[in-house]
C-alpha positions in Angstrom: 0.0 0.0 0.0 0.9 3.7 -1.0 -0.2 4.8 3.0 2.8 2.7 4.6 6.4 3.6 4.8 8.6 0.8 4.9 12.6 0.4 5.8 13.0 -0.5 2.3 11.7 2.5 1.2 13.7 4.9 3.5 16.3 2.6 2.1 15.5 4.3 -1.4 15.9 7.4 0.2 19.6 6.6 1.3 19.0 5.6 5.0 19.9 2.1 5.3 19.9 2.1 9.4 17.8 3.6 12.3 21.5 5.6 13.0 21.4 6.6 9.9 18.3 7.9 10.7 19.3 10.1 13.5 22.3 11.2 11.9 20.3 12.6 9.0 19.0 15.8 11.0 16.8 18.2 8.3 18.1 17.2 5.4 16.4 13.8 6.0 13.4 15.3 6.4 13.2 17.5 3.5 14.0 14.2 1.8 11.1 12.4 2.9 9.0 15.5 1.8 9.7 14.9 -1.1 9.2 11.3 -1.5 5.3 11.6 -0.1 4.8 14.6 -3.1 6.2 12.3 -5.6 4.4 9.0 -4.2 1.2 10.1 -2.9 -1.5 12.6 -3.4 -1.8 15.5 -1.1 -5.0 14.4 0.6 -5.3 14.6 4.4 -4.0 10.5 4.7 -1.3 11.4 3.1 -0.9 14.3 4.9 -1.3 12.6 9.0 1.3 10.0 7.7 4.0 12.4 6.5 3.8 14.2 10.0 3.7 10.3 11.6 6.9 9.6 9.9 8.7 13.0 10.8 7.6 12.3 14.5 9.2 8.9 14.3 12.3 9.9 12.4 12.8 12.9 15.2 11.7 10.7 18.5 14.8 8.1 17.0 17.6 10.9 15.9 16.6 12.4 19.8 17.3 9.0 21.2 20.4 8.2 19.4 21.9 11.2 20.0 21.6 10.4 23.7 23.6 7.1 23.3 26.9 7.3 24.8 29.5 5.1 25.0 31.5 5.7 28.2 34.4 4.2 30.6 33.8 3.5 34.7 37.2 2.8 36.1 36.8 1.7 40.3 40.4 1.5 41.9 42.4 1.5 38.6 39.6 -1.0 36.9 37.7 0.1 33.7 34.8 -1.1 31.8 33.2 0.3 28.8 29.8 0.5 28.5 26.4 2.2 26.5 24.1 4.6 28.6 21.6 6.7 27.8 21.7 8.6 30.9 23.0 12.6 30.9 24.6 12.5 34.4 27.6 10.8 36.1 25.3 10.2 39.4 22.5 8.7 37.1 25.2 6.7 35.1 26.7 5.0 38.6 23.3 4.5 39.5 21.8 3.2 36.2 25.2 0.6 36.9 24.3 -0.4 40.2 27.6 1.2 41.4 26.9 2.1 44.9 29.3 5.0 46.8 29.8 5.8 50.5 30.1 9.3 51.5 34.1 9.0 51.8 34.3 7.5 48.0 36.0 10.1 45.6 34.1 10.1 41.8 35.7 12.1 39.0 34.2 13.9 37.1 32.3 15.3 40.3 28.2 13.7 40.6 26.4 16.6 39.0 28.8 16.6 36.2 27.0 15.7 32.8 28.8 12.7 30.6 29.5 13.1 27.3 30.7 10.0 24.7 33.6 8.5 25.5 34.2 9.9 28.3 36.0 8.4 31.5 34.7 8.2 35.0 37.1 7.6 38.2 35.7 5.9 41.1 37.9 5.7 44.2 36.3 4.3 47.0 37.3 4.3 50.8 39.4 2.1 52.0 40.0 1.7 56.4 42.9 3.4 57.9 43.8 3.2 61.2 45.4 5.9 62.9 47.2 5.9 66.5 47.5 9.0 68.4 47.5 10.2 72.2 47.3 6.8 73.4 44.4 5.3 71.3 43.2 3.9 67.8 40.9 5.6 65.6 39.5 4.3 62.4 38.8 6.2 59.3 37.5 5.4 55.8 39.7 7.4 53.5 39.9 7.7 49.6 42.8 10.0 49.5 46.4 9.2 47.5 48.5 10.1 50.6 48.7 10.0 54.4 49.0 14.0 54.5 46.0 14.4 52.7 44.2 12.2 54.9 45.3 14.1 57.6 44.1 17.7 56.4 40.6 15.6 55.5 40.2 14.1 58.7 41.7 17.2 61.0 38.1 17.5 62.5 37.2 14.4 63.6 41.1 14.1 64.9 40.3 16.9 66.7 37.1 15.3 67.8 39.4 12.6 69.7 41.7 15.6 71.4 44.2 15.7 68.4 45.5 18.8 67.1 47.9 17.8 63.9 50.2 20.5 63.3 52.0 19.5 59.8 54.6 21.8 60.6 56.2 20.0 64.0 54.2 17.2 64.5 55.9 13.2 63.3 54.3 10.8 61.2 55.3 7.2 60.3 54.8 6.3 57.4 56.1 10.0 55.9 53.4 11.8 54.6 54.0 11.4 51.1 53.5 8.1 51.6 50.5 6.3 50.1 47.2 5.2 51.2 47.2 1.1 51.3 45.1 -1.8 52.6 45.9 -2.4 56.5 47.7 0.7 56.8 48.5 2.1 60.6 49.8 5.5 60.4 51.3 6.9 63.8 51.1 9.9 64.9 53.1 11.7 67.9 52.5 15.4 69.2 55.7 17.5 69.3 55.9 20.3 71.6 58.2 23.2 72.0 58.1 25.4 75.0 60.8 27.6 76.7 61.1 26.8 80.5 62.6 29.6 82.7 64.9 27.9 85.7 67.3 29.7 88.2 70.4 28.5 89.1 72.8 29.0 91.4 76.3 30.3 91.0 79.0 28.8 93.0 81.5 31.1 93.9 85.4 29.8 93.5 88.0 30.1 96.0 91.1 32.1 94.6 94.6 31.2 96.6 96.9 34.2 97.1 100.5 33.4 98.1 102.1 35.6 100.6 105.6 35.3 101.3 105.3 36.8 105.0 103.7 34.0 106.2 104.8 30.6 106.9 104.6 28.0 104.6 102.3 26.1 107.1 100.0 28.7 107.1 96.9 28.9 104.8 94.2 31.7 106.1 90.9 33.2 104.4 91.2 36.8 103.7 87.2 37.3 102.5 84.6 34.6 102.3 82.7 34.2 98.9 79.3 34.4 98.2 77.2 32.2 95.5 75.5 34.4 92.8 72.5 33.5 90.8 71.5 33.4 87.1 68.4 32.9 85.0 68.1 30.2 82.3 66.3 29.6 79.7 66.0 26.2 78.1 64.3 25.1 74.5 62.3 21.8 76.2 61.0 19.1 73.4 58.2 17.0 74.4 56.4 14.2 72.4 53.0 12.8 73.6 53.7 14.7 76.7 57.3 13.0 77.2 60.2 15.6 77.7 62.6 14.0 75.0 65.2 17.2 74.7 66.4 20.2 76.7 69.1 22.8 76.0 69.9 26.2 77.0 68.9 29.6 74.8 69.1 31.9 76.9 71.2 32.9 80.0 71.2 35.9 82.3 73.2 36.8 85.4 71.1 38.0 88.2 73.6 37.9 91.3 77.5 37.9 90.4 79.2 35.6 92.8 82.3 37.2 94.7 84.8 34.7 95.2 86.4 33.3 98.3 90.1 34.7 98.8 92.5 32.4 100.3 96.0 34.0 101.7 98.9 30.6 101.4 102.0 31.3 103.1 105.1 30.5 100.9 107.8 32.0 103.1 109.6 30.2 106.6 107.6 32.5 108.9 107.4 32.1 112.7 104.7 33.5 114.7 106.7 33.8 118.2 104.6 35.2 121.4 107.3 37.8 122.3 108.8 38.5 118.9 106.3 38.3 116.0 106.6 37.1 113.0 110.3 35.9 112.3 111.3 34.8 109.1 113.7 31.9 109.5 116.1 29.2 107.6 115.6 26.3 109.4 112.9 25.4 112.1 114.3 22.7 115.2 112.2 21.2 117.7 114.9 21.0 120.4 115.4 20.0 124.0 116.9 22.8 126.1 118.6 22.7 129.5 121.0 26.0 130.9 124.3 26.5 132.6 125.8 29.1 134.3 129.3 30.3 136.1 131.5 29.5 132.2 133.6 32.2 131.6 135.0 31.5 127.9 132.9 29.4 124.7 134.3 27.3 122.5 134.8 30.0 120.2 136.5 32.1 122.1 133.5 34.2 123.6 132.4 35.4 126.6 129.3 33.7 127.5 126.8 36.6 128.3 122.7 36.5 128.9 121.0 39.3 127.2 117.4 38.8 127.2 116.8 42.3 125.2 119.7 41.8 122.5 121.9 38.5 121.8 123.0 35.7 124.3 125.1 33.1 124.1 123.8 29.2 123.7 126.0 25.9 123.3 124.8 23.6 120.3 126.2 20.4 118.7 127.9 22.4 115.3 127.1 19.1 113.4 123.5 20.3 113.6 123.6 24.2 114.0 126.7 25.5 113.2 128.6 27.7 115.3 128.6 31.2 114.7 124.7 31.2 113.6 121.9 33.5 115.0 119.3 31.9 116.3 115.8 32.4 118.0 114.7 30.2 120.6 111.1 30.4 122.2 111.3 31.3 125.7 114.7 32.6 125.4 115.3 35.0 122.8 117.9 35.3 120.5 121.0 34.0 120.4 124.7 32.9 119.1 125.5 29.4 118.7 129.2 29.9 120.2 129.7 27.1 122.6 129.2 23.4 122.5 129.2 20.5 125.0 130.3 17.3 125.8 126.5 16.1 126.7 125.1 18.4 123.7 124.1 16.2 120.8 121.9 16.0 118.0 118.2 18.6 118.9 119.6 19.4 122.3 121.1 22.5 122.7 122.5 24.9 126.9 120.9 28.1 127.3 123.3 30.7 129.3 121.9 32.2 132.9 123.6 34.8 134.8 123.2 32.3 137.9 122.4 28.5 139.1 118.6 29.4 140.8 118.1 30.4 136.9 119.4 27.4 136.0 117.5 25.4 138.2 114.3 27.6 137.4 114.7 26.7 133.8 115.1 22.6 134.1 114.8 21.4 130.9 111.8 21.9 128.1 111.3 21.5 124.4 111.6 24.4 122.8 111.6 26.0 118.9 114.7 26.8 117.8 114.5 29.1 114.4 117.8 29.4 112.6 117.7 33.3 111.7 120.6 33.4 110.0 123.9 31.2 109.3 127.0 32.4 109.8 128.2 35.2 107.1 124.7 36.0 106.5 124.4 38.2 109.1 
């Protein structure tokens, strides 16, 4: 019949497919215009079917030009498919591809498809994360640790954990990436200046002075501890003090040091003479005699308790001729000797026997002043 339009007649027109159909746009229609004046009459059947095969021909290009042939890759793993749908959230769900809110899709949801065209899933994997103490899990789709950490800084936060990128440590490294059964540690590091005062000990300075005795160590002025302010850089991690050193220091208090005078010199303190600096120091036994007239160097024996008096000594120990001080006595001469005057003993001269006798015998000091030709 005339009234029906078959595909091998649109065939005769040049359209040997339903796509060719839609790819045919006006021209095609102008075409088929031209087919119904040549083939049928221009009554009113003729007329309604014309319009009924433009409405067909339209309806089918429409379609076809909505067919799409597109790529889903999840986790690295495409597929190509055909949809007919206009958005990537209507082409996941047309796919029955379901998506938790932590899942990453590329282009984003809203985003309309267009043929050949790719779309990225990523979806969430668990990632546990130990900080202050505990575990927390999180679903993440990120590439790397550190952008998993700027994600999640709320909900750290949430469980008391304030990540500072800056100081804070992180194993694995943040650049490292997001894998199945990962535990990324995290430890707080903490910088604060701690202010401590210390004491200053105060040294003790030695002074030599030759006009005292060598056995004679005395304190001039006592010392005094200062004080000074420190300030030290203090690390901690988790709360753990793990470093400490100094940045700043300040005196407060300057110490004043302890002076020490040490005698260097042969000095004796004597109780009727002073200080007497000396050559050689005995500790002697002393007895007296009286009544001699002439020494063993040719002296006169003489007791003179304000100038020099004469003493008898063993020469092999103080020689004769030397000037000598000897407690108790004063000073002296060693001019004479004795037959019963050996080694530390030496015989004081007295003007008379009750002297003598008064004097008995004592251990003395005996300080050798001066030996002979020094004097």
């Amino acid at each position: 019949m005339q009234e029906v339009i078959s595909l091998t007649r649109l065939k005769v027109l040049g359209y040997n497919s339903v796509d060719a159909l839609a790819k045919g746009g006006k021209s095609m229609i102008e075409k088929l215009k031209d087919y119904f004046k040549r083939s049928f009459s221009n009554g009113p059947k003729a007329k309604i079917i014309l319009v009924a095969v433009v409405i067909t021909v339209v309806a089918t290009a429409t379609v076809m030009s909505m067919r799409k042939t597109l790529t889903i890759s999840i986790d690295g793993k495409e597929e190509t498919f055909v949809t007919y749908k206009g958005t990537v959230k209507d082409v996941l769900q047309d796919n029955k591809i379901e998506l938790s809110d932590k899942d990453k899709v590329q282009p984003s949801l809203e985003s309309r498809v267009s043929e050949k065209a790719t779309i990225q899933v990523k979806k969430a994997i668990p990632v546990d994360i130990v900080a202050n103490g505990t575990t927390l899990t999180v679903q993440t789709a990120e590439n790397t640790i550190g952008d998993m950490l700027k994600t999640e800084s709320d909900t750290l936060k949430e469980q008391g954990v304030e990540f500072n990128e800056a100081v804070d440590d992180v194993s694995p490294t943040l650049e490292s990436e997001i894998q199945e059964d990962l535990k990324v540690q995290v430890v707080k590091v903490e910088t604060k200046d701690v202010v401590e005062k210390e004491v200053i000990n105060f040294d003790t300075i030695v002074e030599k002075d030759s006009n005292l005795d060598s056995s004679v160590q005395k304190v001039k002025s006592e010392g005094t501890n200062g004080e000074k302010e420190i300030t030290y850089q203090v690390v901690y991690k988790d709360g753990a003090q793990v470093s400490k050193e100094v940045k700043s220091t300040k005196t407060l208090v300057d110490p004043q040091n302890k002076v020490v005078l040490k005698g260097t010199g042969q000095v004796y303190a004597s109780r009727g003479a002073g200080n007497l600096n000396y050559k050689k120091k005995l500790d002697c036994t002393a007895t007296a005699y009286s009544g001699h007239s002439t020494t063993a160097t040719g002296r006169t024996p003489v007791r003179n308790a304000g100038s020099l008096s004469t003493i008898a000594v063993d020469p092999s120990v103080i020689p004769l001729g030397s000037k000598v001080y000897v407690e108790g006595y004063g000073y002296a001469i060693a001019a004479d000797t004795g037959s019963a005057i050996k080694g530390n003993k030496i015989d004081l001269f007295l003007n008379s026997s009750s002297e003598c006798n008064s004097w008995g015998r004592r251990s003395v000091n005996l300080l050798v002043i001066a030996y002979p030709g020094e004097w």
